[in-house]
N, C-alpha and C positions, 0 to 999 in steps of 0.2 A: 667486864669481860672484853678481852679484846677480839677486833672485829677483822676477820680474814682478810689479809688481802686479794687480789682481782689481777689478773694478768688482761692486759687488752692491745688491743692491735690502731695504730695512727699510720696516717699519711701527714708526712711532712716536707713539703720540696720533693716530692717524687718519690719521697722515701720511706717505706715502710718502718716504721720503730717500732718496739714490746716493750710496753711500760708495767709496772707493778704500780695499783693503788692503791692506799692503805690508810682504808676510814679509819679516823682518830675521834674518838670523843673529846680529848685532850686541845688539837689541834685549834688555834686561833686563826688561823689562813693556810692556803696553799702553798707549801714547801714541795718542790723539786728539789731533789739529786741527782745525780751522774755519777756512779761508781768505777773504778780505773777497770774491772772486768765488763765493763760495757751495760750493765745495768740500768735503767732508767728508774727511779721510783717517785714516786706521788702521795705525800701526807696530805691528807684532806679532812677536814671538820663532817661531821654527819650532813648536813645540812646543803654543802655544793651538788648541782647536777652535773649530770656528765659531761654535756655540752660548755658547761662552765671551767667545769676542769680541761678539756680536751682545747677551748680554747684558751686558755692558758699558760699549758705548755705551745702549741701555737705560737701565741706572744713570744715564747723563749727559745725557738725553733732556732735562730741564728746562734746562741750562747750550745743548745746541746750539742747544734751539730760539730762545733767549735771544740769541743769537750771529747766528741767522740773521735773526731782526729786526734786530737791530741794524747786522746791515750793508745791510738792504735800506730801509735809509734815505738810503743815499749812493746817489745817482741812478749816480753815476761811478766807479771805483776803481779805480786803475791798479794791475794785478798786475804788477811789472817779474820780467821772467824773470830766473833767475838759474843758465842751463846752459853747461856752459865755452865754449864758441862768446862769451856775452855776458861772463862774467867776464875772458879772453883779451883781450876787444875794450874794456874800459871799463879793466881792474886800471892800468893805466898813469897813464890820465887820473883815476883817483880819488886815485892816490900825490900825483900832481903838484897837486890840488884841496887835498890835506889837509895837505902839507909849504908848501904855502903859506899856506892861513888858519892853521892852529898858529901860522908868525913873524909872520903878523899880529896875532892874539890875545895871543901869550905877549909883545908889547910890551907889556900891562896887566898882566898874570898874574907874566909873569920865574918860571914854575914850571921845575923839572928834571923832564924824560922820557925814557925810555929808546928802544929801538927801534919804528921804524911798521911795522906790517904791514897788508897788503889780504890779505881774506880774501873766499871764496865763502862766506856764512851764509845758512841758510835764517831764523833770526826776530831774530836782534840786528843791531843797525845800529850797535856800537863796542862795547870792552870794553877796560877798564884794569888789569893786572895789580899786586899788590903791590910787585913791583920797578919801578912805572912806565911799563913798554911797552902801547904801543897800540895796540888792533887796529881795523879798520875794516871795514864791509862794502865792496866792491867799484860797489853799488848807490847810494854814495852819490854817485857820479857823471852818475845818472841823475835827481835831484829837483831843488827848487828849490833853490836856492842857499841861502837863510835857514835852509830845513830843513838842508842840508847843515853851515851855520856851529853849529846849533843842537847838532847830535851832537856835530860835535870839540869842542868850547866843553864840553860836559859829560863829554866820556873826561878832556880835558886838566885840569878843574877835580877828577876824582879822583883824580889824581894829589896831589893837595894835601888832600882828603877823600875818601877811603876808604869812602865809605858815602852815604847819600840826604836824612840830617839837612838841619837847619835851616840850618846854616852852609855846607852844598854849594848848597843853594838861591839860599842867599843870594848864594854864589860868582859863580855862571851867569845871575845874575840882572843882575851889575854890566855883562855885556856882551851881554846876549840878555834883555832888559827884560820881552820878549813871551814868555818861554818855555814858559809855561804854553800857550798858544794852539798855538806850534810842536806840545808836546808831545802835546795831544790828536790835532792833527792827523797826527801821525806813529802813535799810535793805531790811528786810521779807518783809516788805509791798509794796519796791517802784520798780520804772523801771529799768530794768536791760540791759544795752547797750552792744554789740560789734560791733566793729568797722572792 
């Protein structure tokens, strides 16, 4: 059963913050977020006190405050939900968004890949396994199209590199020219982890 989260109130540098904590039975340490609507939240194992936690975030006072500027630069930030109500409602139309640009793309590429999967993820938007399978967020059927071609184009180019080198770059570059620009801007918008 999971265990409610807790809204609580910090002083940090003079500053008041609202954090969400959110006992995890699951949880092997303390995971902070920062989410681009200005969110703070808090995974925590059953087992930390508060004082533990609270010192904590503390320690990473400099990185949120860092985070919260930074996203209170974007006038706009579309937080796309991602609760099985909207997963249920998009996983279909994202299978069909993704099995399509793939045979359009791998007309240039001609790479071998193994199985597609839509996934509900709270902060990756694809991920390519060593055997080749590909996972996708669910969400990518809710952005621009460009962002969307931008992700498959770079799961399906590690299927043929296996890492973020100069030569996968180079890969994603022959059919997403712009990728650098995509990628900041997929960035700005997504979830921002410390660990």
């Amino acid at each position: 059963m999971k265990e409610a989260p807790i809204t609580k109130l910090l002083m940090i540098d003079d500053k008041q913050i609202e954090y969400s904590l959110r006992p995890s039975r699951k949880a092997r340490a303390l995971r902070l977020s920062v989410y681009p609507d200005k969110r703070i939240v808090v995974s925590a194992s059953l087992g930390y006190s508060i004082s533990t936690i609270e010192n904590f975030i503390k320690s990473k006072s400099e990185w949120i405050l860092d985070k919260l500027r930074y996203f209170s630069k974007f006038a706009e930030v579309t937080t796309l939900r991602g609760g099985r109500r909207e997963y249920l409602k998009y996983k279909e139309v994202a299978r069909s968004i993704v099995h399509e640009r793939l045979r359009h793309f791998n007309q240039f590429y001609n790479f071998d890949y193994g199985n597609i999967t839509i996934r509900n993820q709270k902060s990756r938007w694809g991920s390519c396994s060593k055997r080749g399978n590909l996972n996708f967020n669910f969400k990518i059927a809710q952005i621009d199209a460009e962002l969307a071609d931008y992700i498959i184009v770079h799961e399906l180019c590690h299927t043929k590199e296996f890492n973020h080198g100069k030569a996968f770059w180079q890969l994603v570059e022959k059919t997403i020219p712009n990728y650098k620009d995509l990628r900041g801007r997929l960035k700005r918008g997504a979830l921002v982890t410390a660990q």
